[in-house]
N, C-alpha and C positions, 0 to 999 in steps of 0.2 A: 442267178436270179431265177425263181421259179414264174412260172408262165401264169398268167392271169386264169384264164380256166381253172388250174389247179384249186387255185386259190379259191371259185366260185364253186369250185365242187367238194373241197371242203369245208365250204360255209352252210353247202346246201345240207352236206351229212351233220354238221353239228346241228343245225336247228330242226333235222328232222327229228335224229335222234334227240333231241327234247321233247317236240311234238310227240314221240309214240313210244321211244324205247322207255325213258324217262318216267314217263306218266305212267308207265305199266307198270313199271320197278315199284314208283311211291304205291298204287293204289295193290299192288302184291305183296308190299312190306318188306322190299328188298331196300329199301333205303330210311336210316336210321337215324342220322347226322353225315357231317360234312365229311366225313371221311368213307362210309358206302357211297354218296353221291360221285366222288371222286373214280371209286373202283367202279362202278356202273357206267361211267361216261368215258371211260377210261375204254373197259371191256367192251360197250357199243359202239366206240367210235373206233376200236381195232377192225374193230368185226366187220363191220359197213364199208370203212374206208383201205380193207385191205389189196387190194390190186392197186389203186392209186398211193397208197404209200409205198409200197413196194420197187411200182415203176418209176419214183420220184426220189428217192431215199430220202424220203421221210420215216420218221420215229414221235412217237408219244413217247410224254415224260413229265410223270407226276414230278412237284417240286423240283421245278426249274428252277436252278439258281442263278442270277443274273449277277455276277460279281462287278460290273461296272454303275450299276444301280443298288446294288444292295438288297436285294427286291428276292427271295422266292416266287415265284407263280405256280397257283395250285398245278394246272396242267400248260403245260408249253407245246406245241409240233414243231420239230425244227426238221432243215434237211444237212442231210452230212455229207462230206467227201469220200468216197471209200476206197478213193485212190492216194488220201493225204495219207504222208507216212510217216505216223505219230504213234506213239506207245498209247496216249491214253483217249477215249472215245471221244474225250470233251472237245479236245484239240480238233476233230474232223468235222464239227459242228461251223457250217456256213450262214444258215440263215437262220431265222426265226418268223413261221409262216403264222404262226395262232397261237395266243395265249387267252388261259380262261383261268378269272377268279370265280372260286367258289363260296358260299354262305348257305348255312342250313339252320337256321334255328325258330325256336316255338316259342322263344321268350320276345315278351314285349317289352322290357325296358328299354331305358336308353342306353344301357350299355349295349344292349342287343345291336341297335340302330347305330350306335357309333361303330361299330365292326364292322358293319355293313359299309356304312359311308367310308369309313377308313380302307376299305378294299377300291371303291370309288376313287378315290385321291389318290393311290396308289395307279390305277389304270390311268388317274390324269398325268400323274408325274413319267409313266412310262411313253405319252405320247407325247408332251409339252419339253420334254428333255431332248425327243427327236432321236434318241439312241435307237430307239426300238420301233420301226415303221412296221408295222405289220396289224393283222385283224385281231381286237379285244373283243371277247365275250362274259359278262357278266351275270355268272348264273344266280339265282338265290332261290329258297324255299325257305316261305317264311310264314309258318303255322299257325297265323293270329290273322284275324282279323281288319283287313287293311280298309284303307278307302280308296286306292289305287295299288295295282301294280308293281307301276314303275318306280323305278329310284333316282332317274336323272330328272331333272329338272330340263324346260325348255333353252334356257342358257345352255346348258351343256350338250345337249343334244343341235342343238343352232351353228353351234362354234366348237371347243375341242375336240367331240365324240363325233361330229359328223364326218365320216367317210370310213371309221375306225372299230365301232362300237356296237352289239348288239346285247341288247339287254335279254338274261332269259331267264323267265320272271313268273314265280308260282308263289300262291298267297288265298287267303281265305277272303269270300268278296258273297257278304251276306247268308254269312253258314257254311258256302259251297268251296271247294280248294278247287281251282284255276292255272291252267300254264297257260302262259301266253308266250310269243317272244315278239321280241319290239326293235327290229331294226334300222340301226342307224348309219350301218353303212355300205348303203345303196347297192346291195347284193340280194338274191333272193328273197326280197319283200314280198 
């Protein structure tokens, strides 16, 4: 069981690094779609978080495969064993501290927004199933034109996503493109 602290000090690095590394990426043209958002969050959250994953063994790891859920997660942090004496790396994996779905797109359809919501449902079934206790982060960049932000609804933020959940949330809001993040699980607010 990793320590609380840990946990609050990499909540604090992922939503910084939204806050600055992130934004400096989009407004530099380092991020393209959902797949540079990945390798940038990826790459900052090494970089930032490296002494405390170290001294935790902790690992980042795009496409997380959750085979009791079915479920990929764009990025996962899990901590390992490295004294379990198993051939394959998966096998030394103990916990699961963060998982982040990602979404990047500029189209406004509704196929657009069902993607989205579909990563949604997905972070509900991973905390509503109970398999997977640990902190969700919901990033999106979504290049149109919104009238809010957020993607949760007060429902969900009330009840499943509360203690869980942090939405991290960039969108175009009267011309201008905007990050924000929106925490809903009572850590670094």
């Amino acid at each position: 069981m990793i320590d609380k602290y840990v946990i609050e000090e990499i909540d604090r690095g992922i939503k910084e690094t939204w806050e600055n590394e992130i934004v400096n990426d989009y407004y530099n043209g380092y991020l393209l779609k959902e797949d540079s958002l990945k390798c940038s969050l990826y790459f900052h959250l090494r970089t930032k978080l490296k002494k405390l994953l170290k001294e935790n063994n902790l690992r980042i790891y795009p496409e997380y495969y959750f085979s009791d859920l079915r479920y990929f997660a764009d990025i996962a942090i899990v901590q390992i064993d490295t004294t379990i004496d198993k051939s394959y790396l998966r096998d030394k994996i103990v916990d699961v501290i963060a998982v982040m779905e990602l979404k990047y797109d500029g189209g406004n359809s509704i196929g657009t927004e069902n993607a989205i919501k579909n990563d949604i449902l997905k972070i509900k079934n991973y905390i509503q199933t109970g398999q997977l206790l640990c902190q969700y982060y919901f990033a999106v960049i979504y290049e149109t034109e919104c009238i809010s932000l957020n993607w949760l609804d007060k429902r969900s933020t009330n009840n499943w996503a509360q203690g869980y959940v942090t939405e991290l949330n960039a969108g175009s809001l009267d011309g201008d493109m905007w990050f924000e993040v929106n925490p809903y699980n009572g850590m670094n607010g």
